[in-house]
Legacy VTK file of the C-alpha trace (Angstrom):
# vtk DataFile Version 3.0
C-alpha trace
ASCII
DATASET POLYDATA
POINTS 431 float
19.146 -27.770 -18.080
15.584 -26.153 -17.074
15.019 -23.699 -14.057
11.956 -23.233 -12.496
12.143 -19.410 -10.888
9.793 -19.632 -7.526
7.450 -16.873 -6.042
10.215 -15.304 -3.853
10.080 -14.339 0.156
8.855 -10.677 -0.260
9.914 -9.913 3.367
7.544 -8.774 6.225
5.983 -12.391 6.750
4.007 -12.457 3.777
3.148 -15.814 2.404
1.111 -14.839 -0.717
0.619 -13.012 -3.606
-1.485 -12.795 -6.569
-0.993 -12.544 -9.872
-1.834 -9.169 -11.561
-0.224 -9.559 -14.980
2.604 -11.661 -16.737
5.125 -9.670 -18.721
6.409 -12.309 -21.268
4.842 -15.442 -22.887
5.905 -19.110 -23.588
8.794 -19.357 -26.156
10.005 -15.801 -25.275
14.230 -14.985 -24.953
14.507 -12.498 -22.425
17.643 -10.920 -20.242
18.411 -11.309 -16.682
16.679 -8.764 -14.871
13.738 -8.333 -17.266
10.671 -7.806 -16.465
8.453 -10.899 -15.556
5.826 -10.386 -13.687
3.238 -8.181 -11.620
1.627 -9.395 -8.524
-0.055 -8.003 -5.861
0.600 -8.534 -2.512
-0.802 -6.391 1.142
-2.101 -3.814 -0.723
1.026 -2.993 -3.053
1.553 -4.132 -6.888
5.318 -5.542 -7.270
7.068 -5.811 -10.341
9.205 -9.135 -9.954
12.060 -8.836 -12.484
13.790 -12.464 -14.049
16.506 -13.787 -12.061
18.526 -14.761 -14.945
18.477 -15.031 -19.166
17.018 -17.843 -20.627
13.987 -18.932 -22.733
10.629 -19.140 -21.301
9.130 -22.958 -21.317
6.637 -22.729 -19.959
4.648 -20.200 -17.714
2.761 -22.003 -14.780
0.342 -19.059 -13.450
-2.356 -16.874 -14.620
-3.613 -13.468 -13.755
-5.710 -13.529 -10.955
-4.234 -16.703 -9.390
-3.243 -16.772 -5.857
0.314 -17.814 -5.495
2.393 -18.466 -2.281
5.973 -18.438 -1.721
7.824 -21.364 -3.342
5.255 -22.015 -5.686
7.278 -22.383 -9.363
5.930 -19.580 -11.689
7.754 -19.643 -14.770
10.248 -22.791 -16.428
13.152 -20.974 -18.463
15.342 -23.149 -21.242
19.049 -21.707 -21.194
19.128 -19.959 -24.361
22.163 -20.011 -26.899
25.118 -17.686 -25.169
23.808 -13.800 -26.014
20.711 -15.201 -27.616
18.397 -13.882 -24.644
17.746 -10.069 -24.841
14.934 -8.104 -23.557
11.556 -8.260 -24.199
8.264 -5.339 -24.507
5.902 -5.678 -21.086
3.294 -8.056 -23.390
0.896 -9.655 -21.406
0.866 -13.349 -21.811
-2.303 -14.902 -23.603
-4.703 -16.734 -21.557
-4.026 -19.281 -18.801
-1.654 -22.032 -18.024
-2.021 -25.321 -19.288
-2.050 -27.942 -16.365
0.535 -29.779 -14.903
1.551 -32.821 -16.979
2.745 -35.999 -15.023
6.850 -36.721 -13.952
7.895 -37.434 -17.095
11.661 -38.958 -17.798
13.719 -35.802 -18.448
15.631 -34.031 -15.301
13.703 -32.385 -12.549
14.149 -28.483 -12.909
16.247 -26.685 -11.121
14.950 -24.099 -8.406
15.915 -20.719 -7.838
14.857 -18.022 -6.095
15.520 -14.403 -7.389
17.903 -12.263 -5.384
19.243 -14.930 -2.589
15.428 -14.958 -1.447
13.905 -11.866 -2.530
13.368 -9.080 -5.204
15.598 -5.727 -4.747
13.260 -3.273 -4.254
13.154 -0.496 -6.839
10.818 1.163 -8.981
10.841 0.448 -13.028
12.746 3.328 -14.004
15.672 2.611 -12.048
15.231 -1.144 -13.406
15.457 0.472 -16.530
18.341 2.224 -16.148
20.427 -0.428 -14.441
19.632 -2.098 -17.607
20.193 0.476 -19.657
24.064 1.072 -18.087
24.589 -2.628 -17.591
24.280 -2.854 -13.652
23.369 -6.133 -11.929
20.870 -5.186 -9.267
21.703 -7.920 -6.723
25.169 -5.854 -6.862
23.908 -2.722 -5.628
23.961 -1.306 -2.254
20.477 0.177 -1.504
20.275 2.880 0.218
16.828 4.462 -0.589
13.152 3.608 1.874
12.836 0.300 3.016
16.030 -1.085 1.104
14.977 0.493 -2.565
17.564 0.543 -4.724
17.675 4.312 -6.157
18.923 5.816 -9.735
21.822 7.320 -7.652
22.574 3.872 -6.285
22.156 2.312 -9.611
24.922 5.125 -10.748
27.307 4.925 -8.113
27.725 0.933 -8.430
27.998 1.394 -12.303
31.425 4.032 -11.199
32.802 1.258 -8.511
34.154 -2.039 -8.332
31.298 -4.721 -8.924
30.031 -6.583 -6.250
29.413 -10.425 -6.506
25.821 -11.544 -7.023
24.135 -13.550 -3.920
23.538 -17.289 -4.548
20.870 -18.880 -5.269
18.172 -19.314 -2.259
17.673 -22.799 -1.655
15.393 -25.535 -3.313
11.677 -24.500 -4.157
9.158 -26.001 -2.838
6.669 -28.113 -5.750
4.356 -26.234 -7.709
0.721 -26.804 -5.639
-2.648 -25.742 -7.148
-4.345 -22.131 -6.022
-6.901 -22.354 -3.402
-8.938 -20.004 -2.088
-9.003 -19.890 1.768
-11.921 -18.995 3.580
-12.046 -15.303 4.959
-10.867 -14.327 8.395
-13.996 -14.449 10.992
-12.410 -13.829 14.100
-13.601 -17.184 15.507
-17.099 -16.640 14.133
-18.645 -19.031 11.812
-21.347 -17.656 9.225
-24.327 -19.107 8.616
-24.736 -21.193 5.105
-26.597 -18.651 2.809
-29.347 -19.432 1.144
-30.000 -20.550 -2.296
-30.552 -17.396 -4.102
-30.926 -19.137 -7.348
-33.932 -20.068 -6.859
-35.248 -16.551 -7.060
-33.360 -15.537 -10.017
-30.117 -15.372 -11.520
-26.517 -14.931 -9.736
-23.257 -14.964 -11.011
-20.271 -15.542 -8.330
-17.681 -12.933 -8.851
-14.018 -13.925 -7.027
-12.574 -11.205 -4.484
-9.537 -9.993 -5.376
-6.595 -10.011 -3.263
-6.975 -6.702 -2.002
-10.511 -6.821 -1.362
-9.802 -10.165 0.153
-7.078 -8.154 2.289
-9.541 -5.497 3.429
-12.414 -7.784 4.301
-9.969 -9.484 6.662
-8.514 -6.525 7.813
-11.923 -4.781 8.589
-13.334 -8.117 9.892
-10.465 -8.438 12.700
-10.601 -4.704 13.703
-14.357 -5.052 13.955
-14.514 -7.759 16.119
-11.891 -7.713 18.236
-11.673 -3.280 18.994
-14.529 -1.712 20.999
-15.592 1.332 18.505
-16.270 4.331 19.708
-17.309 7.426 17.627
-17.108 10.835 18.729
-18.925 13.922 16.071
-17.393 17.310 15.867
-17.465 20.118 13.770
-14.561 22.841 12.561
-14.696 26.367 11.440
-12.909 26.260 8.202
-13.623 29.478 6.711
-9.999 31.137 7.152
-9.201 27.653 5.929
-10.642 27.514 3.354
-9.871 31.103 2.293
-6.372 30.264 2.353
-6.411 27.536 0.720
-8.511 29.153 -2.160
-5.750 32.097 -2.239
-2.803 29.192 -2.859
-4.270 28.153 -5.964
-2.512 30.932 -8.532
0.760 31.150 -6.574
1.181 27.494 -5.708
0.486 26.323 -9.762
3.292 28.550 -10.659
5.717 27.225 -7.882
4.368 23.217 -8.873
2.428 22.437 -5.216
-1.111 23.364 -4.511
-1.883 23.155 -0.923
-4.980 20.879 -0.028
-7.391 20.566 3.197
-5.867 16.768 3.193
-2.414 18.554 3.986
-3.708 20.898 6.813
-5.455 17.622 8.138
-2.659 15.587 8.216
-0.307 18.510 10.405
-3.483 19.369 12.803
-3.510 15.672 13.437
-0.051 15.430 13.642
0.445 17.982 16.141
-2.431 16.932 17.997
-0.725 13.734 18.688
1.863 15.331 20.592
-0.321 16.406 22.979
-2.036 13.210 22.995
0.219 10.299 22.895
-2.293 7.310 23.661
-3.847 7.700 19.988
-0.406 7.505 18.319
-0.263 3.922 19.942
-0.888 0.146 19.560
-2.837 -2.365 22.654
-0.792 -5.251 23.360
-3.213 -7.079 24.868
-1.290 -9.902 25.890
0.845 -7.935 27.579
-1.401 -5.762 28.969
0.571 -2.702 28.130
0.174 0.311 25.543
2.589 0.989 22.898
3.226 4.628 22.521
4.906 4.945 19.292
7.491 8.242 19.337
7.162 8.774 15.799
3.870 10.353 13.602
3.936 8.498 10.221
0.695 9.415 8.980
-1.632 7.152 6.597
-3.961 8.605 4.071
-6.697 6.269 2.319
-6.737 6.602 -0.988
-9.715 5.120 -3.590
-8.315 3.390 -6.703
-10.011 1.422 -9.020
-8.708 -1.656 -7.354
-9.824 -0.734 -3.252
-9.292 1.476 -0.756
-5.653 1.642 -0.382
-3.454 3.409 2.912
-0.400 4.935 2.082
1.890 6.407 5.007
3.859 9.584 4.886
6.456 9.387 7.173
7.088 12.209 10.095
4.079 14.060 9.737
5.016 16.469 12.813
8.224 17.216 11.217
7.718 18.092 8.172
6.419 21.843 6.887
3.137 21.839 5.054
4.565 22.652 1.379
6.670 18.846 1.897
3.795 17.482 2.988
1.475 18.588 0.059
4.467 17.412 -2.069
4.849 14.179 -1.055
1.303 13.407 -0.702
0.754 14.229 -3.538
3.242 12.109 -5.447
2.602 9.591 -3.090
-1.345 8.792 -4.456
-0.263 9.333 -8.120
2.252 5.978 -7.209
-0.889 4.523 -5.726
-3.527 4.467 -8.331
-1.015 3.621 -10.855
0.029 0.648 -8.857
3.401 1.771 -8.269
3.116 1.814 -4.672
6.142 -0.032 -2.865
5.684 -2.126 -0.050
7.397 0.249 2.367
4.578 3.074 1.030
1.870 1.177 2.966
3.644 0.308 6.074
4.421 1.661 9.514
1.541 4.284 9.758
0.245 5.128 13.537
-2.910 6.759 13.189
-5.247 7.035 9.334
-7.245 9.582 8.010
-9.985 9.206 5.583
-11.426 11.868 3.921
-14.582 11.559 1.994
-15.494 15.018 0.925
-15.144 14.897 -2.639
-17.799 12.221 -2.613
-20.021 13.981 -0.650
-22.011 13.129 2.391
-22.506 14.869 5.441
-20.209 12.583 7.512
-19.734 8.643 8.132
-18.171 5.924 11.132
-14.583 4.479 9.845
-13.492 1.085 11.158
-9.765 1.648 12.811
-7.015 0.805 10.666
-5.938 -2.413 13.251
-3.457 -2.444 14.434
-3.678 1.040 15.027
-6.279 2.607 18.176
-7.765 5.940 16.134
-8.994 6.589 12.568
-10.247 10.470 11.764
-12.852 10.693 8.713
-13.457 13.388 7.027
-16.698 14.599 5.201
-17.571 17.598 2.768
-17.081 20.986 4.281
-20.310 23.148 3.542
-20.900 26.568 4.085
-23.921 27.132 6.338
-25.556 29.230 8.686
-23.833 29.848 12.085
-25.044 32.487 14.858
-22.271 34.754 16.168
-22.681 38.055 18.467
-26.165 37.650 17.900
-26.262 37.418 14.013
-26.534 35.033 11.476
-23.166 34.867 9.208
-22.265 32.161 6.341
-19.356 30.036 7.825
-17.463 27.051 5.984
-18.042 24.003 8.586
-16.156 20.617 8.241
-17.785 17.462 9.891
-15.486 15.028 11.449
-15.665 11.926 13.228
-12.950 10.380 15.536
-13.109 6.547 15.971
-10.770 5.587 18.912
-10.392 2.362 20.643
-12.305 2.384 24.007
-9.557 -0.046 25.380
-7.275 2.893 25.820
-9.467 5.817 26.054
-11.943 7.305 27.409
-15.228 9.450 25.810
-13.991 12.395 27.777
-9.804 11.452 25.967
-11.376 11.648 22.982
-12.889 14.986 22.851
-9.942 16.662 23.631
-7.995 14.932 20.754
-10.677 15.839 18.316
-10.844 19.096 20.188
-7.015 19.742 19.785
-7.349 18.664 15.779
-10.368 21.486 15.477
-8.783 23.872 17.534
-5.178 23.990 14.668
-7.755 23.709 11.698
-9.577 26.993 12.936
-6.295 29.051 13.266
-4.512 27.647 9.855
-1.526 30.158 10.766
-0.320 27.880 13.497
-0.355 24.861 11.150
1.791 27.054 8.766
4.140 28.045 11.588
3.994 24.149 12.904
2.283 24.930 16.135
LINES 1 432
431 0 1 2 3 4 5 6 7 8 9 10 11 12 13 14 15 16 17 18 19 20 21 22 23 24 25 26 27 28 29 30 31 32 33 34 35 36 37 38 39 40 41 42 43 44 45 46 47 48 49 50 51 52 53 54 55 56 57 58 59 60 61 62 63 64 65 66 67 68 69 70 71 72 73 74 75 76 77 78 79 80 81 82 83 84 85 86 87 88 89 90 91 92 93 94 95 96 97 98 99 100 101 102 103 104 105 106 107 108 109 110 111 112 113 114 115 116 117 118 119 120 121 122 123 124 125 126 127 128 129 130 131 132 133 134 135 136 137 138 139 140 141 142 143 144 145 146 147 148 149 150 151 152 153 154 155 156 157 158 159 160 161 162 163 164 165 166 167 168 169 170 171 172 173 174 175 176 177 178 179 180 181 182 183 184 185 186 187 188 189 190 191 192 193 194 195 196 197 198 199 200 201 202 203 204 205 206 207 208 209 210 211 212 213 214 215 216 217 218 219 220 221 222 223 224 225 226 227 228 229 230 231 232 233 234 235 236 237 238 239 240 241 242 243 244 245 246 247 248 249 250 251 252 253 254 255 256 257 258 259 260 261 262 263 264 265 266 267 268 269 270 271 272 273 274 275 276 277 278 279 280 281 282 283 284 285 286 287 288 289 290 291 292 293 294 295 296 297 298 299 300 301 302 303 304 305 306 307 308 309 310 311 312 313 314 315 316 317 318 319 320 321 322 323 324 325 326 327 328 329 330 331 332 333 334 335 336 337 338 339 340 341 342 343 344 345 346 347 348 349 350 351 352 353 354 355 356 357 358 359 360 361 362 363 364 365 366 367 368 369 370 371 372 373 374 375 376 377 378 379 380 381 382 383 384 385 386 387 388 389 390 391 392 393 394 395 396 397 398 399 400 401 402 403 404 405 406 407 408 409 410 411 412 413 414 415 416 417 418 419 420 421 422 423 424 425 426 427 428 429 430
């Protein structure tokens, strides 16, 4: 009898996702837990592995398309009994054909992966639950945001097997993608105007992340009153130390980074200054002071900007920091981010210096109050006891919501960041 396997709930009230890139094509026999499909969705690229063995029918989406939960995305045969084994990530060819009408033969049967949703976990552990004949939905995750980990892969191959979780209920019917007008706040845009008739266009789609970050930067824009303030830091211990890392830190694999030192300056600044590690509720008219520092770092990829969030910034020394920031933007631009990379953060920093420029205005990461950007240190001119010495200087710019501070709040905060970034020692010793 056919099954239809539906776009799963991927948790945290997401609705949609789009398709980055099907894994097997039409007439395929592959094995339950294979590899079937990427998609993105908020910023992250998810590999959604087959809920069962079977032969692929008939694939019903496309790369590019925007899918939303329930939609049907792939129609399996059952194969012969040990006919279905795994297939090479191929790519299918081309599109979809369209939806034919009812015909006479049974209605497929819907099921959703996982009793609702994917188990989290990257390929390689996929791999190797494969590999050692584990059943994800039988393993007890215990790794970030409910990711199944090689040790937890290992420890359910050594115990007593857990049933799998039944099947989610009925999928909704297979509907057509449409693109939904971007988030204006309550704003209507005007109707452009015909630029055709001046020469030639060509309309190019938004992807789902750019679509993400239009909306995103649309809704912090017009609903948070901006306010920028400009500083300046002293970096040339800094910079000095950092330079003096290099040799020792490639031989111990970690290579400290000014994005590290940023990240514990702002860190510890935030103790000190609690209102900028917050969130408005405006409803309620109260501030949410958040007693944790999970830090998020924008990172460029070839896709978008994309925010990844290192978790207890204050806590952490500066070598685990450099460590797992590190690793943690290699996962990004190869797509390999998890969902639970790009959530929780409290306060974003974006640093621009490897572009150049001598400094620029971020929008806030909503729903967040304060964003801290970062432009190219240079050395320059500075007067000191009277004389004229080279010093390394770092622009930054501090974009806080003016709902919960003030001008005068600000320039502490950004005060308190400069003041740890001058005297790198007492980032080192976590002061």
């Amino acid at each position: 009898m056919p099954r239809s396997f539906v776009l799963p709930d991927l948790g945290e009230g997401l609705t949609e996702a789009e398709i980055v890139t099907v894994l097997v094509g039409e007439g395929d026999a592959i094995a339950e837990d294979a590899p079937l499909l990427e998609v993105e969705t908020d910023k992250a690229t998810v590999e959604i592995p087959s809920p069962f063995g079977g032969r692929v029918a008939r694939i019903h989406v496309r790369p590019g398309q925007t899918v939303h939960v329930g939609d049907v995305l792939v129609t399996f045969d059952d194969a012969p009994a040990g006919a279905a084994t795994p297939q090479a990530a191929a790519p299918a060819s081309g599109a979809a054909p369209a939806r034919s009408p009812a015909s006479a033969r049974p209605a497929p049967e819907a099921v959703a992966s996982r009793g609702g949703g994917p188990v989290a976990a990257t390929p390689a552990t996929r791999r190797l639950a494969r590999e050692i004949g584990v059943d994800l939905r039988a393993v007890r995750a215990t790794g970030p945001g409910g990711r199944a980990t090689d040790d937890d892969v290992r420890a359910a191959a050594a115990g007593p097997r857990a049933p799998a979780p039944a099947p989610a209920a009925p999928a909704k019917p297979e509907r057509p993608a449409v693109a939904k007008p971007l988030v204006t706040v309550g704003l209507e845009p005007p109707p452009l105007p015909a630029f055709e008739q001046w020469g030639p266009v060509e309309r190019q789609p938004l992807s789902h992340l750019r679509r993400t970050i239009a909306e995103r930067m649309t809704l912090s824009a017009t609903l948070v009153p901006h306010v920028t303030h400009f500083d300046r830091a002293d970096v040339t211990e800094l910079d000095a130390i950092i330079r003096r890392s290099v040799e020792p830190g490639r031989d111990r694999g970690v290579t400290l980074t000014l994005t590290s030192f940023l990240l514990k300056a702002a860190a510890l600044a935030l103790r000190e200054h609690p209102q900028f590690n917050a969130s408005l509720d405006a409803a309620a008219g109260e501030l949410i002071v958040k007693r944790y520092c999970h830090l998020g770092v924008a990172v460029a990829t070839d896709r978008g900007l994309i925010v990844p969030v290192l978790r207890d910034v204050d806590r952490k020394p500066l070598v685990d920091l450099q460590r797992e920031l590190a690793a943690l933007a290699e996962r990004v631009r190869a797509g390999r981010a998890t969902l639970d990379d790009l959530r929780g953060g409290t306060f974003t920093i974006t640093n621009l210096g490897a572009l150049g420029g001598t400094g620029a205005i971020p929008i806030i990461n909503y729903p967040e109050v304060a964003i801290l950007g970062v432009a190219r240190a240079r050395e320059e001119p500075v007067v000191r006891e009277g004389a004229i010495v080279p010093r390394v200087l770092l622009p930054l710019t501090l974009t806080f919501d003016h709902r919960v501070a003030d001008g005068a709040d600000g320039a502490r905060f950004a005060a308190a960041i400069v003041r740890r970034l001058e005297a790198p020692e007492r980032l080192l010793l976590d002061w």
